[in-house]
N, C-alpha and C positions, 0 to 999 in steps of 0.2 A: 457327369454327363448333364451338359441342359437340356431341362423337359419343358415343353410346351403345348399348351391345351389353350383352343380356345384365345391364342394371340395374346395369351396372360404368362409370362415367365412362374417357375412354382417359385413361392415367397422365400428364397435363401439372400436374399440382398437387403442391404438396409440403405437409405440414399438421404444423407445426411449433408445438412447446410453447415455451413460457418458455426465456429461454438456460440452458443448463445452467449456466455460472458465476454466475448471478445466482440460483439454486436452493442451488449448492454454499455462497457465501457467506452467505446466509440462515444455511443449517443449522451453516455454522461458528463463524458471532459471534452468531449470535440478532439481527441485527438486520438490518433492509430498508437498501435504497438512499436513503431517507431520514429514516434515526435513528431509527426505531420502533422500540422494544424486543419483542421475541415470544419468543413460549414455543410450549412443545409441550402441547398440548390434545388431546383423544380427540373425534372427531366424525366423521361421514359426508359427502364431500363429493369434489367433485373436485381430482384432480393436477394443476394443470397444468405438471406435470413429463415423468410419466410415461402420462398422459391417461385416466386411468384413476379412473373413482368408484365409491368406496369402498360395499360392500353391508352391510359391518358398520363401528362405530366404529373407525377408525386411528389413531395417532397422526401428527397434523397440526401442520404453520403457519401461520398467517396473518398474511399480507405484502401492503404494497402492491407495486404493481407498474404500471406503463408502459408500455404494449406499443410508442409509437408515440417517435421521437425531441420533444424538447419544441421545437417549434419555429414553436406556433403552438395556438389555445387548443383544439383536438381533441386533444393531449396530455395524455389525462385520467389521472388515477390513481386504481387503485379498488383494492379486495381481491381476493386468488387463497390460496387454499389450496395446497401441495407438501405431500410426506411428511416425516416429520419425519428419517427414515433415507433415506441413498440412493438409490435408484431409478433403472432402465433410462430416461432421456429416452424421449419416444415418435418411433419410426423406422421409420414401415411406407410403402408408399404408398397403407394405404386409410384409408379416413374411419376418425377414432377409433368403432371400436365402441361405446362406453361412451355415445359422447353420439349416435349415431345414431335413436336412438328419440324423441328430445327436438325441442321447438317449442325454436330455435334463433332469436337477431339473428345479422341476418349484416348487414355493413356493409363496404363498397367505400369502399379511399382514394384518393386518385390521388397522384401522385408528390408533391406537393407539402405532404403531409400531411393535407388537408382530407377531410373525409368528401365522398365523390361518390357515391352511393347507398346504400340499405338496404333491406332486407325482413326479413321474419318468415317464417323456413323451416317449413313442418308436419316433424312427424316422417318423415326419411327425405328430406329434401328439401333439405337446408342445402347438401352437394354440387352439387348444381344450380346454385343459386340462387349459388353461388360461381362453378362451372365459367362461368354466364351473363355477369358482373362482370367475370372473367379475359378474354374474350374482345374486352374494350376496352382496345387499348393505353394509356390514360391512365389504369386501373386500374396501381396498383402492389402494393398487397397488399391483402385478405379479410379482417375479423376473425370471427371467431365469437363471440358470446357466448350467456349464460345467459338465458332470454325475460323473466322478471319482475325479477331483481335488477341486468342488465346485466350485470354480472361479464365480464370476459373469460376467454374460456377457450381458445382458439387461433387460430392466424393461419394463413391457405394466400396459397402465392405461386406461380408459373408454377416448372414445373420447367426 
């Protein structure tokens, strides 16, 4: 059961960016996990590093990226933005601030990789809509993404 006090979900979720070695590598060879060549470009957009979007132009990457092991054809790979310098991974237990505000896909896998639900979060409501997902053990992780472009932008998993 999700409990709720206070417009705060109870802390059973963990909401995790890109692995940090797969950020760190990007930024060290300029190139993704599969052979794309990238550069650092000035634009506004999200970390999903450090989970954080950008208010003015940053210097950025654009990487593909995999959120999901490739083990069946829901192993999609799309584009993700990181900073182009270093960055704190994001490490709190509440929702990324940054994308709180945002119409959100939120998409439920079950252990076997396969997408086992989705919704479209309103703003403020992608926690929910997660914490609701989590509560089926055949649920194994959450994605979050971007509502028009899909983009992935974090993953919550049971703490």
């Amino acid at each position: 059961m999700v409990c709720q006090s206070g417009g705060h979900y109870h802390r059973y979720m963990r909401y995790l960016p890109i692995p940090n070695e797969i950020a760190a590598e990007a930024r060290r060879t300029l190139l993704d996990r599969f052979g794309h060549p990238l550069h650092i470009e000035r634009n506004q957009a999200p970390c999903r590093s450090c989970l954080r979007i950008s208010q003015e132009p940053e210097e950025l990457i654009l990487l593909s990226h995999q959120p999901l092991a490739d083990t069946n054809p829901y192993a999609e790979v799309g584009p993700i933005f990181i900073h182009a310098h270093a960055c704190a991974p994001y490490d709190s237990p509440d929702f990324p601030a940054d994308f709180s505000e945002r119409e959100l896909v939120v998409r439920a896998y079950g252990h076997d990789g396969r997408i086992a639900d989705a919704a479209i979060a309103p703003p403020g409501g992608a926690a929910g809509v997660a914490a609701e997902f989590l509560t089926n053990d055949r649920i194994a992780e959450v994605h979050v993404r971007h509502r028009s472009y899909t983009c992935f932008d974090f993953k919550i998993v049971r703490d």
